[in-house]
N, C-alpha and C positions, 0 to 999 in steps of 0.2 A: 271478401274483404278488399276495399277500395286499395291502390298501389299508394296512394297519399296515407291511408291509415295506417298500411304497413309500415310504412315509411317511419313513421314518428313512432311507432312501435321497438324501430330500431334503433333508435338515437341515442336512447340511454344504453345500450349494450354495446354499441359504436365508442360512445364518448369512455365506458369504462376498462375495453379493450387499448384503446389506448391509453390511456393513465395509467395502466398495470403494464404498459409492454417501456411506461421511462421517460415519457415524455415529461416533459418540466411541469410540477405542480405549480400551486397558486403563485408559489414566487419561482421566478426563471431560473433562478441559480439551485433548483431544490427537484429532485428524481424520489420518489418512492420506493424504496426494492422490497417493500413486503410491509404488512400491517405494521405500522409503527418504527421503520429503521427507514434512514432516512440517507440520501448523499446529498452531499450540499458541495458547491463549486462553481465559485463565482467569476471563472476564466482568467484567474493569476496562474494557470497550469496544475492547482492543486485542490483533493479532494478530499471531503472529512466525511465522517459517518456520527449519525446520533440517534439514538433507542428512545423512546419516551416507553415508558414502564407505567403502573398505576401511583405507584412511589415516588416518580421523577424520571429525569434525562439523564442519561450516560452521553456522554461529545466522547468522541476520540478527532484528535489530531489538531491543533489551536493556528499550528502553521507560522502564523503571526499577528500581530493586534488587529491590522485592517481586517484578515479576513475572519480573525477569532469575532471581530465586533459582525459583520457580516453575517457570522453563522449563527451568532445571538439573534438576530435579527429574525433571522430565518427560523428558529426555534420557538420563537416570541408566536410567530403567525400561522402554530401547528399547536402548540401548548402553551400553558400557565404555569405547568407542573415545574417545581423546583428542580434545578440542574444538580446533580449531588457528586458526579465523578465527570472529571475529566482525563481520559487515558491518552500518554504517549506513546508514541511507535517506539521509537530511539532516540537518540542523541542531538542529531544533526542541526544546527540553527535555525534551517531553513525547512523545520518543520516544528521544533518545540517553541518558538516564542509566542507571546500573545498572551498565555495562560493567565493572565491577572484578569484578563476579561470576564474570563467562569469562576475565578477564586470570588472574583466582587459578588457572584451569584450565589456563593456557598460552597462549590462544588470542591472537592480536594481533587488532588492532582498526582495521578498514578504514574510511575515509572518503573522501571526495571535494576535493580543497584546500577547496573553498569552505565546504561544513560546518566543517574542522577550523577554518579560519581564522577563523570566528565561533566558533565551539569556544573556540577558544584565548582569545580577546576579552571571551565571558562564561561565565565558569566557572562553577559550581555544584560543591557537595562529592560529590555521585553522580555526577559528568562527569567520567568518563576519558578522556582527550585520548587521538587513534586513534597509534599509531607506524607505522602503514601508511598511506600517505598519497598519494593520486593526480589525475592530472590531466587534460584532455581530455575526449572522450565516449566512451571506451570502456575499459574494462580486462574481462580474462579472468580466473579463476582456477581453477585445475584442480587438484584434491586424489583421490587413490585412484580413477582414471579419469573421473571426473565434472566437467564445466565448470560453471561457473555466469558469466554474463556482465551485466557492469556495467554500465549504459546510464546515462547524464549527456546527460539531453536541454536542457541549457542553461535558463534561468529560467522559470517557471509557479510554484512553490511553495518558499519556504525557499529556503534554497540548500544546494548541491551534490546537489540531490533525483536519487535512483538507484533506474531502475529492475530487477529484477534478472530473467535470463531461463534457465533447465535448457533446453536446445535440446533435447537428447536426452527429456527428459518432455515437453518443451510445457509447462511452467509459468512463469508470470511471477508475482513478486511486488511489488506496484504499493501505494506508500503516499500516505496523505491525497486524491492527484489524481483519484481516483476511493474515492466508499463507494457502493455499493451500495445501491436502496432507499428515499435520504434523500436530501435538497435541499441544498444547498449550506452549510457551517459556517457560521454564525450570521451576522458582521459579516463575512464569507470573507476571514479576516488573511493577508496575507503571501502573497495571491495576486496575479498579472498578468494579466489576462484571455485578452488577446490571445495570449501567451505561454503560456497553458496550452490554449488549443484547438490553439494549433500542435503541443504535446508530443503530447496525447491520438491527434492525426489521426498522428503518427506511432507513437504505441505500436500504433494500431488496424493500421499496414502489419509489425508484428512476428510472429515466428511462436511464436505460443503457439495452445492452444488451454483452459487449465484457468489460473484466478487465483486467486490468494492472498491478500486486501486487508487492508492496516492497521485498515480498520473497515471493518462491514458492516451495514446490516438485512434483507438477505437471507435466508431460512427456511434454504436451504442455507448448507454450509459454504463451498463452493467456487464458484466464479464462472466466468466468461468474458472473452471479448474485447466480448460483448455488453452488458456492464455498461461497459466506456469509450466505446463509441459511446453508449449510452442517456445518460452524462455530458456528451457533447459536443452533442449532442442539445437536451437540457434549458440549455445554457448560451444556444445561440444560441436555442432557442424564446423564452428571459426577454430577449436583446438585440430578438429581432424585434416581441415584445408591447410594449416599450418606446419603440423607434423609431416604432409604430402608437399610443403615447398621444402622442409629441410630435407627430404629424403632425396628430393630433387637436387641438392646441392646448390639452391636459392641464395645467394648471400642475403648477410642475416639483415641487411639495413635495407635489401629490394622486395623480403618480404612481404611486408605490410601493403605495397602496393601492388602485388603479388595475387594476392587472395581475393579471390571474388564468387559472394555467396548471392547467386542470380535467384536464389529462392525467396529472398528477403529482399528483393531490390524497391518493391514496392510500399516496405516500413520506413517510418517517418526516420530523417535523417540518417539515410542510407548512404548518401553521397558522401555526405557531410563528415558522418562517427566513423563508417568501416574501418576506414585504416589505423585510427587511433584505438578503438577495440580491438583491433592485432595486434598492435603495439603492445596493449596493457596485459592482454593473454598470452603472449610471446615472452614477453619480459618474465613471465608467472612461471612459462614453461621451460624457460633457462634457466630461471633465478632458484626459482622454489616460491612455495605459496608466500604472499603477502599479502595484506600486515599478518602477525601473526603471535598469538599468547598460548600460556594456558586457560585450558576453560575448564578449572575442577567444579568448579560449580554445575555448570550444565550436566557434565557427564555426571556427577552424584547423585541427581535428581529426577535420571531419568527413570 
């Protein structure tokens, strides 16, 4: 066989090597992670996932109007098939707005009590309040034989923060609790420290094997289970550096500038966050955990 035969022999196994390893389908802002689940992220920093079922499309994540209309867009030029659920992660603004985009489509709109109920509290005009509304830590939904499973792992981030798991793919789709790459959000708002290494140490015993993240600086598209331990990792390395400056007898305001994790020096906005990440987990380890509720719900339902 001629090397030119061969050649062309190759191309289709070439070309579908990579389309399976993430490279950007038809539309740029659109990765494949497996038959029919889809990431869409069209470089505003954020990332949504959506299922096309025989039934329809599950969206998770709306973001806000631009890029909710964006991922329409993007859904539009993969299927017909009617959009029927749109899931929230949690609360945060700067992840739930948009959702009128998929309501105009039919799709109802899933949340967690606790999201909605801060939902409901501070409105905004892109904030469509969910009419599917659930409670405990766990809900299933099964559309055109595909499950997708709801996981409420009780307080670390926002509230009614849901992680979402495709049993049959092995994908999780995991927001804010884990980016990939990068050190902890600036001033880390609206986290519990304690409380999110417990969530993490539990996403880490779930069975996925491919992630999906709300944010990422990851080169690849797609992720692991190893990017939530590298998470958990990195939280308690900055508790342990911290605990060894007061042991030192550090004053407590040289601290923060103090601590220096050379292991992570190459995650985005290492320069930038480190010291404010001390700040917020030093303040945690003075203070005591914060924010901080009851959560009978969670724990009843485990």
């Amino acid at each position: 066989m001629s090397r030119l035969k061969q050649l062309f022999l190759l191309i289709p196994v070439l070309v579908l090597a990579v389309f399976m390893s993430g490279v950007a389908y038809a539309d740029k802002n659109l990765w494949q992670a497996a038959d029919n689940v889809y990431r869409y992220g069209p470089g505003d920093g954020y990332y949504s996932m959506f299922v096309v079922t025989d039934d329809g499309v599950i969206v998770v994540e709306p973001v806000n109007t631009k890029h909710s209309e964006g991922l329409l867009q993007a859904i539009r030029g993969v299927t017909d098939k009617p959009i029927r659920y749109l899931l929230h992660s949690h609360n945060h603004w700067d992840h739930s707005l948009g959702g009128q985009v998929f309501r105009d489509q039919g799709a109802k709109i899933v949340a967690h009590t606790e999201a909605y109920e801060w939902m409901k509290a501070n409105q905004r005009p892109e904030l469509a309040l969910p009419d599917d509304v659930w409670a405990g830590s766990r809900k299933d939904i099964v559309l055109g034989g595909k499950t997708i499973e709801l996981h409420y792992l009780g307080m670390n981030h926002g509230l009614g923060m849901t992680v979402f798991v495709l049993p049959e793919e092995k994908i999780a789709y995991i927001a804010d609790i884990v980016t990939p790459n990068r050190v902890l959000f600036a001033i880390v708002p609206d986290f519990n420290i304690k409380e999110w290494l417990r969530s993490l140490s539990e996403i880490e015993a779930m069975d996925f094997d491919t992630a999906i993240y709300s944010h990422s600086q990851a080169k690849e598209p797609f992720g692991s289970k190893a990017e939530v331990t590298q998470t958990r990792e990195f939280i308690q390395d900055m508790q342990a550096a911290i605990m060894a400056e007061f042991k030192k007898g550090t004053p407590f305001g040289q601290v923060p500038g103090a601590v220096k994790l050379p292991k992570y020096k190459n995650w985005a906005m290492y320069k930038e966050w480190l010291h404010l990440n001390v700040w917020r987990v030093m303040l945690d380890m003075h203070m005591g955990p914060f924010p901080w509720r009851p959560d009978h719900a969670y724990q009843m339902n485990k």
